[in-house]
Steps between C-alpha positions, in 0.01 A plus 500: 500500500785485272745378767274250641459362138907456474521347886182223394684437192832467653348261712317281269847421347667465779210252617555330134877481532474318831231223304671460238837436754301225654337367228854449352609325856211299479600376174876437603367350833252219302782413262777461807285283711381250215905445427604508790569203745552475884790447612545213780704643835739322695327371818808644764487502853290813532264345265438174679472740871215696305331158378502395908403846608193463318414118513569511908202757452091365464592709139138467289490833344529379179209190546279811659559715239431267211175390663456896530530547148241186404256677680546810259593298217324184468400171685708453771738186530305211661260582259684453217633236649164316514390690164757333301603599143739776412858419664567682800817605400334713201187648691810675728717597230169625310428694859837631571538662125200629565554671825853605359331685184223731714783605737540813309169565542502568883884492567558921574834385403473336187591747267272434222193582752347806375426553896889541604657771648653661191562846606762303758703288192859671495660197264398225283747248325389211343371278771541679838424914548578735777246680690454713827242351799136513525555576849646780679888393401722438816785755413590719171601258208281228649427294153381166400573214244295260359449337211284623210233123502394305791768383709490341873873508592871584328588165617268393221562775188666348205860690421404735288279658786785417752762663301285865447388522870885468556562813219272658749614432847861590345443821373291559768781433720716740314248804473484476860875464568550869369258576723699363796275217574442126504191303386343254653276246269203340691282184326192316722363213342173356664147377359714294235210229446230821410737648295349853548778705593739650283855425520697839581813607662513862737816643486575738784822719481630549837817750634830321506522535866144338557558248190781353697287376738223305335627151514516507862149644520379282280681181625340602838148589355481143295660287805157635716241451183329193565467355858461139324857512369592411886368167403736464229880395552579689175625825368189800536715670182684398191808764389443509144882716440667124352230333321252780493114493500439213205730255674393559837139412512267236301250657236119559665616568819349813696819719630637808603830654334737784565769647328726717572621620185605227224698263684411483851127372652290268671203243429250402741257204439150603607424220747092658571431724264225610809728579727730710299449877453537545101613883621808351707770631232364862547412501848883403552590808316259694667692429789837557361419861402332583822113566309249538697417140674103546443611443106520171581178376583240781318378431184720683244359772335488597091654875439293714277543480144648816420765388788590219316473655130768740685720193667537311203617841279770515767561152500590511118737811515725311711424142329580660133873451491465126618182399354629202294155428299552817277736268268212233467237752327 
């Protein structure tokens, strides 16, 4: 009895340490996006071949998703149209606060949900955390980052998220040189318009010997995504290693992104969203490390809890020495 006393207590603070963590990011958060100001990119060559890529397309997700969201929301817009009164303009920006403040509330993700995945948190700064996968993980060291509120994309964080998932992928980088191994940072970014899924980047460490490799595979992998691109006389990826990620592609775009490591990756503009596999990054991994090809197209399954209770003790043994977000607390 005694010792489960000390384990519930040890957990109630732990629990309250972790609240009071993101109540404290929340705080920071508010203040740093009421001051803060977007910045206007450059519109480059790869910007403008994005813009086309998109316009040559039918491209109404965003009309169909905003008529989506009257339904759920309110009178939809020929109505209001025909209703009169309140300016357009406000009823959307009214709508869109709206759906931006009960994201929390069924984002898994968001980390001020009291229904997250806790138990599988290794690291939270200010605005972004660390945290092992739902899902069965794809190799040993298989982590994710994302940021600690609702966000749809990193093309989209302001800098003070950019700049911590950086800390992250760097030290990440160097935990798993000493281990002999590259990383690999995945980001899909789909369903932009709903806003329902959580920004967050996989980071898969890879042997030297097979890290070598992944720009061809992925080159290859990208090049044969989309049929439609056929259609296109343009570019099916963007090398992001000169002007990286923020001054390759417009804001609000869907799009897939690689890197491989810091400085070298790719960007692909998500033509049809309905035509391409959200699980492509993975799969092409999967392939690289010879798993087994029926990986690819089952469902993925969750490992039991005291599996990943066990992962992310591991996890944090070797993440110690490089865990940057112990000088922020």
């Amino acid at each position: 009895m005694e010792e489960a006393k000390v384990l519930n207590s040890k957990k109630a603070n732990e629990d309250h340490a972790v609240r009071s963590r993101a109540e404290g990011s929340s705080r920071r958060y508010a203040m740093q996006r009421i001051s803060s100001e977007q910045k206007k990119g450059e519109d480059d060559a790869d910007m403008n071949l994005a813009r086309n890529i998109m316009q040559n397309k039918q491209f109404k997700v965003h009309t169909q998703a905003d008529d989506e969201y009257d339904f759920e929301d309110g009178p939809s817009r020929k109505s209001r149209k025909k209703q009169g009164g309140e300016d357009p303009k406000n009823i959307q920006n009214k709508m869109n606060a709206n759906r931006f403040l009960t994201q929390k509330e069924r984002c898994l993700f968001c980390l001020e949900n009291p229904k997250r995945p806790m138990h599988l948190v290794v690291s939270i700064a200010n605005f972004t955390y660390l945290m092992l996968p739902q899902l069965q993980p794809l190799v040993h060291g298989h982590c994710c980052i994302l940021p600690i509120h609702h966000e749809s994309a990193t093309r989209t964080v302001d800098d003070d998220v950019w700049v911590e998932i950086r800390n992250f992928k760097k030290c990440l980088i160097m935990m798993f040189a000493k281990q002999d191994k590259k990383v690999v940072f995945l980001e899909t970014v789909m369903g932009l318009a709903q806003q329902r899924r959580h920004c967050m980047i996989e980071c898969i460490p890879l042997p030297k010997d097979i890290a070598k490799d992944a720009p061809l595979y992925f080159k290859k992998a990208i090049d044969e995504a989309e049929d439609e691109w056929s259609q296109h006389n343009a570019k099916k990826l963007i090398d992001t290693s000169q002007k990286g990620l923020r001054n390759s592609i417009p804001k609000d775009f869907p799009y897939f992104h690689v890197e491989f490591g810091l400085n070298k990756g790719f960007v692909h503009v998500i033509d049809d969203e309905k035509d391409f596999k959200s699980n492509l990054g993975l799969n092409v991994l999967r392939g690289m490390l010879h798993l087994p090809e029926e990986d690819m197209y089952r469902r993925q399954r969750y490992a039991a809890l005291d599996v990943q209770k066990q992962a992310v003790a591991n996890f944090s043994k070797e993440w110690k020495e490089f865990d940057w977000t112990t000088e922020l607390h």
